[in-house]
C-alpha positions as CSV (number, residue, x, y, z in Angstrom):
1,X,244.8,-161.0,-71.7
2,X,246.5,-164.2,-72.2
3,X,244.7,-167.5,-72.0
4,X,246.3,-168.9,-69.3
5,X,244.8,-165.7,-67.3
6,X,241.8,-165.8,-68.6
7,X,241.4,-169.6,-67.5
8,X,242.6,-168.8,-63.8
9,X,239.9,-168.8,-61.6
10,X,239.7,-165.6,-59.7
11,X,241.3,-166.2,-56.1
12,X,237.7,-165.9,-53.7
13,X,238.8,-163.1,-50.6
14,X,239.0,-164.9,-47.2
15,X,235.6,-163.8,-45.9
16,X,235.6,-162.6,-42.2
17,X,234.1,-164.9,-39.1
18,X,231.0,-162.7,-39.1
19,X,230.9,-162.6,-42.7
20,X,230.5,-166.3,-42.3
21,X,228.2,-166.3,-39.7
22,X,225.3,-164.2,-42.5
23,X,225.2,-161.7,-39.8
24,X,222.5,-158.5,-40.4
25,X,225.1,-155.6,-39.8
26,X,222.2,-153.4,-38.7
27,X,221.2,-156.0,-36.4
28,X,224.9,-156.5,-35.0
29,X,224.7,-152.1,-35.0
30,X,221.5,-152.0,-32.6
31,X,222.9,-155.1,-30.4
32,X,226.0,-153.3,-29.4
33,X,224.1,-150.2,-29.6
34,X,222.4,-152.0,-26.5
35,X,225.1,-153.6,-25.3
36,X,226.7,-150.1,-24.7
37,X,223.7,-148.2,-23.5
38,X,223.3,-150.8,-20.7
39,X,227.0,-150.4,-19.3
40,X,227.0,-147.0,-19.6
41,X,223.5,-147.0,-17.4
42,X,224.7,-149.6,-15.0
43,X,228.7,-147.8,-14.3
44,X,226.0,-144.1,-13.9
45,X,223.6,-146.4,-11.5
46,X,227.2,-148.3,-9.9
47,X,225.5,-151.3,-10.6
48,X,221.6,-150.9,-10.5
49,X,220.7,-151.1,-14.3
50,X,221.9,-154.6,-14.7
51,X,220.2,-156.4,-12.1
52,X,217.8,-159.2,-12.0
53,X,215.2,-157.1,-10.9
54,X,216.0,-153.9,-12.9
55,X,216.2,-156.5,-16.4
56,X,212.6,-158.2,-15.0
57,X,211.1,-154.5,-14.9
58,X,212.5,-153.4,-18.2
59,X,211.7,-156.3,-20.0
60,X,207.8,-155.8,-18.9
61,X,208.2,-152.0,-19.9
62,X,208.6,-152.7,-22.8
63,X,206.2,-155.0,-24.1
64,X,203.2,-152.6,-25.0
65,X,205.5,-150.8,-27.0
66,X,207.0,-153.4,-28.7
67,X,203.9,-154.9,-29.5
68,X,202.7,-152.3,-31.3
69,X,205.7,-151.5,-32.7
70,X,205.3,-155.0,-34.9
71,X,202.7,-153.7,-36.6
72,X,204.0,-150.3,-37.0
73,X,206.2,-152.0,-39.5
74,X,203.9,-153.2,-41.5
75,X,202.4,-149.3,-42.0
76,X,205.3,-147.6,-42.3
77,X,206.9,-150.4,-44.6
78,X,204.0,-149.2,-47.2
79,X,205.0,-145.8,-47.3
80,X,201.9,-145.0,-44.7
81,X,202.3,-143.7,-40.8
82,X,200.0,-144.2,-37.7
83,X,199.7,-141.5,-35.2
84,X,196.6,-142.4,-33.4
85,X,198.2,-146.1,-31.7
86,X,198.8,-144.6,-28.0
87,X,195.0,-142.7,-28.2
88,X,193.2,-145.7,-29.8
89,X,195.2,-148.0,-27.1
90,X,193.4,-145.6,-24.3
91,X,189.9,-146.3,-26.2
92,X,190.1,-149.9,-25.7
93,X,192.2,-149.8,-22.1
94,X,188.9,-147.8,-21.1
95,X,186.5,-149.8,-23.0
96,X,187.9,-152.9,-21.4
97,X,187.8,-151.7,-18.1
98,X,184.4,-150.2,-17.8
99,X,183.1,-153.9,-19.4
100,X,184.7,-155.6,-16.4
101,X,184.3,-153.1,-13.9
102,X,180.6,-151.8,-14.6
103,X,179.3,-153.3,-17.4
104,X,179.3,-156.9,-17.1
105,X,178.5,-156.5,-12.7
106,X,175.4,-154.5,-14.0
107,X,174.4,-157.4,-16.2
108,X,174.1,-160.0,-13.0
109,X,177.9,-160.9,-13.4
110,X,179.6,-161.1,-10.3
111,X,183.4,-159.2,-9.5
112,X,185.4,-162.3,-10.2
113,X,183.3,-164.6,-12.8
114,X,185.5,-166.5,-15.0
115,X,183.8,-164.8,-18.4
116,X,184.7,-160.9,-17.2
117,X,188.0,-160.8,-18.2
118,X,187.9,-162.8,-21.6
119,X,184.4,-160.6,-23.0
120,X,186.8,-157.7,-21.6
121,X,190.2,-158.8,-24.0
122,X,187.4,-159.8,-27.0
123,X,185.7,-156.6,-26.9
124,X,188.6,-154.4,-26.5
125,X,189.6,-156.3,-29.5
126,X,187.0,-155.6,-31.4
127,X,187.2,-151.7,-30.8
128,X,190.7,-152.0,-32.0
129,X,190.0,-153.4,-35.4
130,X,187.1,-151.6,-36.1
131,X,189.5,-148.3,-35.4
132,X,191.9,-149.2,-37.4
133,X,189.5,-150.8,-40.4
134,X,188.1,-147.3,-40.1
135,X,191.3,-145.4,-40.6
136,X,192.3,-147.8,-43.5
137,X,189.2,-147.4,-45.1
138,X,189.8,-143.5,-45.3
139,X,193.4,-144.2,-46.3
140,X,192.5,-146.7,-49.0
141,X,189.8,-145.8,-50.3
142,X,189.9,-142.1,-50.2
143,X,192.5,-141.2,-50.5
144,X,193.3,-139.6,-47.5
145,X,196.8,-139.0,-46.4
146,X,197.5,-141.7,-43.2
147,X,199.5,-138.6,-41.6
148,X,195.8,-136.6,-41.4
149,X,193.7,-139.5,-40.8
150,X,195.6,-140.8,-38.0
151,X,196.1,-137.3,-36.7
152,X,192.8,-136.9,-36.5
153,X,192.6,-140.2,-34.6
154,X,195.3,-138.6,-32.0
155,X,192.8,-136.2,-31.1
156,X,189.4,-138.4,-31.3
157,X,190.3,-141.5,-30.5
158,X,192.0,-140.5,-26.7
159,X,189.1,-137.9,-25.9
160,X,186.4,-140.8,-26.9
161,X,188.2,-142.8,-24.0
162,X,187.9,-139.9,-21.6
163,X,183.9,-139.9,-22.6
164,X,183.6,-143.4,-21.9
165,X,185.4,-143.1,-17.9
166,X,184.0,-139.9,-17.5
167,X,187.4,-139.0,-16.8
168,X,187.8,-141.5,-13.7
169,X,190.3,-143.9,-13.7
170,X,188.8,-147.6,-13.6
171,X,189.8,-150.3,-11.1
172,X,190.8,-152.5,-9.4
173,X,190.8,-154.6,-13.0
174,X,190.3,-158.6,-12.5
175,X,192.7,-160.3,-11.4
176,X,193.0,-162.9,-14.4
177,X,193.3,-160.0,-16.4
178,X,196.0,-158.7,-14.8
179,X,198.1,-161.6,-15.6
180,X,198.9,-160.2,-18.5
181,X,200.2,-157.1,-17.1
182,X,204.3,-158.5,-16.0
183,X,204.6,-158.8,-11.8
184,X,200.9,-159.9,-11.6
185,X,201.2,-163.1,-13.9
186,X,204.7,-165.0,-14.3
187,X,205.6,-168.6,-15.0
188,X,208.0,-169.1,-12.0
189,X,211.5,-171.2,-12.5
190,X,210.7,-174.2,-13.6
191,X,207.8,-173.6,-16.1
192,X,210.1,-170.8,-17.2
193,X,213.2,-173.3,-18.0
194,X,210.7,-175.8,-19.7
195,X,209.8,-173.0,-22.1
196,X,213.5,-171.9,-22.3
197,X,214.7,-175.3,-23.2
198,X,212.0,-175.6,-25.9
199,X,212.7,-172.2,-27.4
200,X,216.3,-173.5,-27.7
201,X,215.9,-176.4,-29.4
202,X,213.1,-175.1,-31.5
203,X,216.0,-172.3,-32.6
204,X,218.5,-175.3,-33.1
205,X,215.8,-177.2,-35.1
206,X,214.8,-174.1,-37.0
207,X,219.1,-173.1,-38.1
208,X,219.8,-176.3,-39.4
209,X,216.1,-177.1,-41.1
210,X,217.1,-174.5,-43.6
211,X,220.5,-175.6,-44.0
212,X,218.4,-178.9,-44.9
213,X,215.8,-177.3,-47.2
214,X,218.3,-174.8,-48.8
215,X,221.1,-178.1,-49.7
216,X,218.2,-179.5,-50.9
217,X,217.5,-176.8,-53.6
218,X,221.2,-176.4,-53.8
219,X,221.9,-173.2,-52.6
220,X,224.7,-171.8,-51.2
221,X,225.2,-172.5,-47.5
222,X,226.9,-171.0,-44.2
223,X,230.0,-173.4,-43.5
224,X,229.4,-176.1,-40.8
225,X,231.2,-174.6,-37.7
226,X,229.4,-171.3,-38.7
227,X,225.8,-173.0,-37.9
228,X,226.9,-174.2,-35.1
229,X,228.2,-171.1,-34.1
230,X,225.2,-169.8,-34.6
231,X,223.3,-172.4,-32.7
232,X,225.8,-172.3,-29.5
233,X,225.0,-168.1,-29.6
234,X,221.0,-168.4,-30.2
235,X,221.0,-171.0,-26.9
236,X,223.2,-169.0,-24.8
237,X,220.9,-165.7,-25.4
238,X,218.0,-167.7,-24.3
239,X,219.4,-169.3,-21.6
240,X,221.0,-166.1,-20.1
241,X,217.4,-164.4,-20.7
242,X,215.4,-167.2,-18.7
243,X,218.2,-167.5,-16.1
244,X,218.6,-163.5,-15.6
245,X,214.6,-163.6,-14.9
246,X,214.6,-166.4,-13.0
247,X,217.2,-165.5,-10.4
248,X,214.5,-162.6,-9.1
249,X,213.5,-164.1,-6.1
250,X,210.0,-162.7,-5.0
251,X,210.9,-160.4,-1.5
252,X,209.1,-162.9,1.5
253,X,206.9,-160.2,2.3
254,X,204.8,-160.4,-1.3
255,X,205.5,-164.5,-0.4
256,X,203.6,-163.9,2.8
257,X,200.1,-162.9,0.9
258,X,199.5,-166.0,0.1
259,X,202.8,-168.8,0.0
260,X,200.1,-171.5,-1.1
261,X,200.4,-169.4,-4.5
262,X,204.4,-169.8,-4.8
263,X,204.5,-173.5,-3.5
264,X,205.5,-172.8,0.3
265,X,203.4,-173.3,3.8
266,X,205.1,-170.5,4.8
267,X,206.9,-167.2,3.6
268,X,210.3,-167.8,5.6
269,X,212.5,-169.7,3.9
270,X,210.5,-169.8,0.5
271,X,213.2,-169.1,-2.1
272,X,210.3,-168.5,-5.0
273,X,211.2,-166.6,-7.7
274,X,209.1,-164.6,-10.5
275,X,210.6,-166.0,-13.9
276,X,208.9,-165.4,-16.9
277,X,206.3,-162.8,-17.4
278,X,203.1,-163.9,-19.3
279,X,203.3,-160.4,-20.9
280,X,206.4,-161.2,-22.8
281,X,205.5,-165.1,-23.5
282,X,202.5,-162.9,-25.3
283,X,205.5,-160.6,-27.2
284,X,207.0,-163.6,-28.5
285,X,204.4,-165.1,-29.7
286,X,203.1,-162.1,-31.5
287,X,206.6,-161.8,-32.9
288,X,206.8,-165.2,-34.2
289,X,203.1,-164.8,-35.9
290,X,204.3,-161.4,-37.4
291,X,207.8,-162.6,-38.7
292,X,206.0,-165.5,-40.4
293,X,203.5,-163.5,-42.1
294,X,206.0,-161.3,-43.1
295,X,208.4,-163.5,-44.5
296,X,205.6,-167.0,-45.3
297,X,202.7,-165.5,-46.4
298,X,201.1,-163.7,-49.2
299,X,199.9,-160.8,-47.0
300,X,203.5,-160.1,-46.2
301,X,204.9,-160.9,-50.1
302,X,201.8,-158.2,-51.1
303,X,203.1,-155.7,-47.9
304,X,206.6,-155.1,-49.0
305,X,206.1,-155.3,-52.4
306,X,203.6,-152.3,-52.4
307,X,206.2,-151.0,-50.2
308,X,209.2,-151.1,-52.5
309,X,206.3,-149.9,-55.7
310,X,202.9,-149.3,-54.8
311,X,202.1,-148.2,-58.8
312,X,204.2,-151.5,-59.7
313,X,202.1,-153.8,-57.0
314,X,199.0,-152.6,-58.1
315,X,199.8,-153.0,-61.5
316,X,200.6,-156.5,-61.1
317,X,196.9,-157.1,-59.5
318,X,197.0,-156.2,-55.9
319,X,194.2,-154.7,-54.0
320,X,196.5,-151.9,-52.8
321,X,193.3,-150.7,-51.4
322,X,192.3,-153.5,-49.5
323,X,195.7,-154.6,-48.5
324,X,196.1,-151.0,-46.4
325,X,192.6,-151.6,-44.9
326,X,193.8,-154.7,-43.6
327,X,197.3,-153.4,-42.5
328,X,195.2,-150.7,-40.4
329,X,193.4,-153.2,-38.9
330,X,196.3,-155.5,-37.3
331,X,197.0,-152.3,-36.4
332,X,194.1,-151.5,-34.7
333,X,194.1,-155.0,-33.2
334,X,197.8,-154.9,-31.8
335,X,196.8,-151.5,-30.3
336,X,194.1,-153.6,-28.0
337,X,196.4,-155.8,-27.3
338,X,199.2,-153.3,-25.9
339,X,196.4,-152.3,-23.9
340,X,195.7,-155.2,-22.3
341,X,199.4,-155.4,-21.3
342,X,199.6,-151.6,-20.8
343,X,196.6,-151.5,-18.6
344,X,197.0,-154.9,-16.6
345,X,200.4,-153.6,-15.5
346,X,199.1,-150.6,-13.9
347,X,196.0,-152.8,-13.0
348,X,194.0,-150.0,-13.9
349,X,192.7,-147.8,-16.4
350,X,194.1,-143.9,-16.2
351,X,193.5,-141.3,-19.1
352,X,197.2,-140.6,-19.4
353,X,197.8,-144.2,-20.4
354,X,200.2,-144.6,-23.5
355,X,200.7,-141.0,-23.7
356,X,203.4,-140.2,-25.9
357,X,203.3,-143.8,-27.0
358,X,203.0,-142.6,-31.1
359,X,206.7,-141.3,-30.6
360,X,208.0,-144.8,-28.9
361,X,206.5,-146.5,-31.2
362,X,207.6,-145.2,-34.6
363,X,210.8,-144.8,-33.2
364,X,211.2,-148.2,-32.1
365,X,210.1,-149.3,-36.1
366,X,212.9,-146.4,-37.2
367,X,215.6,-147.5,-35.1
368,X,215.0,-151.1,-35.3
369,X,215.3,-150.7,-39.2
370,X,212.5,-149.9,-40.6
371,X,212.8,-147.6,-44.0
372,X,209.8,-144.4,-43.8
373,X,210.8,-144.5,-47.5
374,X,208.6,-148.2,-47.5
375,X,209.8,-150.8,-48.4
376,X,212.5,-152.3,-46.0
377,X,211.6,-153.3,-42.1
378,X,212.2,-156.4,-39.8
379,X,209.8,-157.6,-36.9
380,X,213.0,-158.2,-34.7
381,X,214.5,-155.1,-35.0
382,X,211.8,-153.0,-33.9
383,X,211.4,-155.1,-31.0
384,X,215.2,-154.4,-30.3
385,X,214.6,-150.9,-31.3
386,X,211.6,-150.5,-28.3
387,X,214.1,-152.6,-25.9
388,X,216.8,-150.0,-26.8
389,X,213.9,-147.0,-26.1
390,X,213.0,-148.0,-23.1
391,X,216.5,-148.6,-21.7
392,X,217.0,-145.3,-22.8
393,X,214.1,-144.2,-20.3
394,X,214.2,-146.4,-17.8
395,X,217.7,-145.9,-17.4
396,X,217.8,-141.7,-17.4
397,X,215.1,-142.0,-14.9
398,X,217.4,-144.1,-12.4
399,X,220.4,-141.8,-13.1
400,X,217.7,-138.8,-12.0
401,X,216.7,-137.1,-15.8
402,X,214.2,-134.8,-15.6
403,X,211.7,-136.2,-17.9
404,X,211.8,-133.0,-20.6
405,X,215.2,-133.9,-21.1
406,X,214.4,-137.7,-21.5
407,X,212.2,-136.5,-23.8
408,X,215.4,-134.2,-25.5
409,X,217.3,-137.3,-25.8
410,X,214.8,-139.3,-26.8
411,X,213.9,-137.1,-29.6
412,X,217.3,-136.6,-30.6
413,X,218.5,-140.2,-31.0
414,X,215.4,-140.6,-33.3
415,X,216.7,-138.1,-35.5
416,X,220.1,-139.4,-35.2
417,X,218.7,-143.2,-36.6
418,X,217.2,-141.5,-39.2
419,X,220.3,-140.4,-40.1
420,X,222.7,-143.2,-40.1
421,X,219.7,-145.3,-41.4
422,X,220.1,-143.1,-44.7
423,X,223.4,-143.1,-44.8
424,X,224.1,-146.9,-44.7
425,X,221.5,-147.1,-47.3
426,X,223.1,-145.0,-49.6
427,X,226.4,-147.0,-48.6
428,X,225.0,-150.0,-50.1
429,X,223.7,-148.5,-53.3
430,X,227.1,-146.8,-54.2
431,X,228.2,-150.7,-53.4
């Protein structure tokens, strides 16, 4: 090699506009995976699937799911499973609704005190973690494979709630309670759009804040226009999302129960509309908490480091042990809270609810991202991976699926995740 050759620098390859942009290709994958599964459903439905009130519904689906589905991450990210979340979400859903519907009345609480519902979510609560500090401790500390204990839970935990109903379902639940539960409790427009428009610029803030903090360690950055890009594409997705909900007008005969409640004197004429659901104001929030304490925090640094080595990790000096039991229990607590979503929708308790919810679950963490080999799992893509789930269903059931072959596709496009999840891994490692 000659000098002057050796002294060239080598030319740099023109990168590609979302090469720029730092795009997650899995995360591009699952949003045109979404994309495509939602035209497909609204040309079958000539137009159904995409509608105000069709979105509204879907997006309220699919926050028990997706709920749990953040912490389901966090288990299967270290190398673990959990197969009891739909039975120990009927334990609480019945636990909560017997404590406002029997419990608290018989203590000299009347239907409709202010304190029903709230001892109702905190108790439900504290079923959950207890569960889930229980199956942890039998992971942890015994040794017992998660895949066993949790089976075990299947069984238990679902039956326990049957004991506590006596097999009844329980309701009607309170009606402050049911605001969690999507149609029963929504923001309306413009609350909605003053939430929108701080979620916007709180995403602008947060994009260029680390541009800031990463020039100021000098690290390499996106070019200008890409940030922007990626500013102008974060504000149109949640401006589309608030205006989508907020364009489904509540019919004038709901209006006509009460038009005091949605601003009017009377129903004719009262252009109200439902906006955004409290339920999935409660989904973000939980996904914010759970992406910073996977990415800020030293529970998350600890989580996916035992997942990428547990013997490495506890090597090192963590309480691999410990650590599991408290995955469990988020777990556990998650579970309650799907409940109260799960259960405030319905606006009772049944003993089918979140049957079958294991499989939506884990699939949602699988498709979303999440690697069963540990290690490797984002908080946004197995909320995309529940929203791509439940489009699944919700869609099939409009187009007129019988639900075993829902169930057939279902099953079959986790299998086929699984699969292209291992082959783009092993993409990258020949890379």
């Amino acid at each position: 090699m000659s000098a002057e050759s050796a002294n060239t620098p080598q030319t740099r390859r023109k990168r590609s506009f979302f090469e720029e942009l730092e795009l997650d290709t899995r995360l591009l994958g699952m949003i045109g995976a979404f994309v495509l599964v939602a035209l497909v459903f609204n040309f079958l439905t000539e137009g159904r699937f995409l509608t105000p009130r069709n979105i509204f519904n879907l997006t309220i689906q699919t926050v028990s799911v997706a709920i749990m589905a953040t912490g389901m991450v966090f288990v299967i990210v270290t190398r673990h499973i959990d197969l009891s979340v739909g039975a120990v979400l009927a334990s609480c859903s019945a636990l909560m609704a017997i404590t406002q519907v029997r419990i608290l009345p018989g203590m000299g609480f009347e239907i409709g005190h202010w304190i029903i519902p709230w001892v109702a979510i905190a108790v439900g609560i504290i079923l959950g973690a207890l569960i889930g500090a229980f199956n942890g401790w039998l992971v942890g500390y015994h040794g017992i494979p998660a895949f066993i204990v949790t089976l075990g839970g299947f069984l238990v935990w679902r039956n326990v709630g049957w004991y506590m109903t006596d097999g009844q379902t329980i309701g009607p639940l309170d009606e402050t309670f049911m605001v969690f539960g999507g149609i029963n409790g929504t923001l309306g427009g413009t609350i909605s759009w003053v939430i929108g428009i701080i979620a916007i610029l709180a995403a602008i803030f947060g994009i260029f804040n680390a541009r800031r903090v990463k020039l100021a360690h000098d690290f390499q950055v996106k070019p200008m226009w890409a940030e922007v890009s990626l500013a102008v594409i974060a504000a149109g997705a949640i401006a589309g999302f608030i205006g989508i909900l907020t364009s489904y007008e509540v019919p004038e005969r709901v209006v006509a129960r009460d038009p005091a409640k949605y601003g009017c004197e009377v129903a004719e004429g009262c252009n109200a509309v439902y906006g955004l659901p409290i339920s999935v104001l409660l989904l973000i929030a939980i996904a914010a908490i759970m992406t910073v304490v996977a990415r800020k925090t030293r529970f998350g640094r600890y989580i996916f480091a035992t997942g990428g080595n547990p013997d490495a990790a506890e090597l090192s000096g963590i309480n691999t042990r410990l650590l599991t039991v408290k995955i469990f229990t988020l777990m556990g607590v998650l579970c309650a809270l799907a409940a109260l979503v799960a259960s405030s929708r319905l606006a009772n308790h049944s003993n089918d609810i979140g049957t079958l919810d294991e499989l939506r679950v884990i699939a949602a963490a699988v498709i979303g991202g999440t690697a069963l080999s540990g290690g490797i799992g984002t908080i946004y893509g197995a909320i995309l991976g529940a929203l791509i789930m439940q489009s699944l269903q919700s869609g099939m059931a409009m187009v007129g699926v019988d639900a075993p072959l829902q169930n057939i596709v279902v099953g079959a496009v986790l299998v086929v995740a699984v699969f292209i999840d291992i082959q783009y891994r092993k993409r990258l490692g020949r890379k």
